[in-house]
N, C-alpha and C positions, 0 to 999 in steps of 0.2 A: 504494500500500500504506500509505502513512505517512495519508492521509486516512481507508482505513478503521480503522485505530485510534486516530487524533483523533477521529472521529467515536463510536468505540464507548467510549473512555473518557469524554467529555464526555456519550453515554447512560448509563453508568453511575451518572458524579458527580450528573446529572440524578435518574435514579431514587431513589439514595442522599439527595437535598435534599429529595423531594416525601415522605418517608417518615414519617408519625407519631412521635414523640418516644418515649421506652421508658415514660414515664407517662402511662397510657390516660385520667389525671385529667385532665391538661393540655393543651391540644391542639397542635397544633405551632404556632409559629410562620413563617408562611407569609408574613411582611413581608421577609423575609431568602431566601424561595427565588425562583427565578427561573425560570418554564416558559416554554418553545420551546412553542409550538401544536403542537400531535399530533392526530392522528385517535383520536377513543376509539374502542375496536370493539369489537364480538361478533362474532366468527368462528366458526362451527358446522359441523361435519361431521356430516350426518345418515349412520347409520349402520344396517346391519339385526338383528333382535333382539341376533344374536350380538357384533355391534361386529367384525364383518370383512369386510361389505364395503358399499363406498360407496355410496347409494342412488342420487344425482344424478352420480354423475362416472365416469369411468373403465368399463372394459369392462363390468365389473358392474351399472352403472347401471341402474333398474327404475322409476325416476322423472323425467318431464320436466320439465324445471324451471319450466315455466310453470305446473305442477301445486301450486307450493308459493305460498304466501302466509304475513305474517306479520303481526300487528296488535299495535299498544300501547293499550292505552286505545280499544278498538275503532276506533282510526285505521288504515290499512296504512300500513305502513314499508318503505321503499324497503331490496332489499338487491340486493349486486353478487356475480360470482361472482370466484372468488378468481384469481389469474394462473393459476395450474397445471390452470385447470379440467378441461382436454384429460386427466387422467391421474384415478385412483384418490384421489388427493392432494388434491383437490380440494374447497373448499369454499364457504358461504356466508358473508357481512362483513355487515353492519349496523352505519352510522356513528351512535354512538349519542350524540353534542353535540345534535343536535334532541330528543331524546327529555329528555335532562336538562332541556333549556332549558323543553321541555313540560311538565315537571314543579315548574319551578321547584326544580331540586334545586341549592343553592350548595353550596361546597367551604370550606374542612374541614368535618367535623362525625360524623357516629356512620354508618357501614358501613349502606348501605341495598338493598334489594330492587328489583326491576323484574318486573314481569309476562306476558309478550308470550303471545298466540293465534297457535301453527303452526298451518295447515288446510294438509291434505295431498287433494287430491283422487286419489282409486281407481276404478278398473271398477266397483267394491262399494259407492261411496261416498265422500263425506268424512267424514277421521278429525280429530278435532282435541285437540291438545297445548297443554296450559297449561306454558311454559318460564318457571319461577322461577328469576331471573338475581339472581347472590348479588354488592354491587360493595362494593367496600372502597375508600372518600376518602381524597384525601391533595392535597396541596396543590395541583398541579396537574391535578385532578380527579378518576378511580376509575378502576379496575384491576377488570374480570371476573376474580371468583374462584371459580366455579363456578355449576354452572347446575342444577338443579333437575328434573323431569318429573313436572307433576299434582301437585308441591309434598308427591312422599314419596320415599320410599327414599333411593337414593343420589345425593350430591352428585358430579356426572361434572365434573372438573377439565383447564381448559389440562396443557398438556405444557411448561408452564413457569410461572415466578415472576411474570410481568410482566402476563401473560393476554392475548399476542399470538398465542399458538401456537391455533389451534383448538379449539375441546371437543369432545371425539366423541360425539356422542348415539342411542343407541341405541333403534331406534324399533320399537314392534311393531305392524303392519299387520293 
């Protein structure tokens, strides 16, 4: 017990260090933080129009998962399925340090975009979704802070601050 709350203040103080300064003029000083390597991720739950029930996971499932593909910069990008796949809960990871590093994107510097192609294959066809992934830097590299679809409407957000929790994307077929 005493490790998992060592562990979970020392994530805290971590997040707290990596965090932009309150002058958006200035940028933080990032000589003074110190990052633990972390997996950066996009975590997605593809969801159906309504965003209640899971397309790929759990009883409701209506998509094989070998049906979905994802591309950056028309490359495909490897993604995994999540632990809980066996359940409703369940979703897709995409580790996303290759894709940075593909972009040559360095840390700190000004909140930037990523653009990835879902192709969902159908009985009817492939559908394909342009995912505008919204990421905000900070010293120990960016934080998913929402994700975008076909780059209108609504910004669909993590269920948390950190943008470890999944985005649930509600997709219409």
């Amino acid at each position: 017990m005493n490790k998992i709350i060592t562990l979970a203040l020392a994530a805290i103080f971590l997040l707290q260090a990596c965090k932009k300064k309150d002058n958006p003029e200035k940028p933080a000083d990032c000589a003074t933080v110190l990052c633990i390597t972390m997996a950066h991720l996009l975590n997605i739950r593809l969801m159906d129009a309504d965003g209640k029930k899971n397309l790929l996971y759990g009883p409701d499932a209506s998509i094989p998962k070998e049906n979905i593909s994802l591309y950056y910069a028309d490359k495909p990008v490897a993604w995994i399925s999540s632990p809980d796949s066996a359940t409703s809960t369940g979703y897709l990871s995409v580790h996303l340090q290759p894709v940075y590093a593909a972009g040559s994107l360095q840390t700190p510097g000004d909140d930037f975009a990523l653009d990835f192609t879902l192709k969902v294959k159908l009985a009817t066809g492939e559908k394909t979704f342009l995912l505008h992934v919204l990421n905000h830097r900070n010293c120990c590299g960016a934080i998913v802070q929402g994700i975008q679809i076909n780059k209108t409407g609504i910004v669909y957000k993590s269920g948390d601050n950190n943008g470890y929790q999944p985005v649930n994307l509600p997709l219409v077929l």
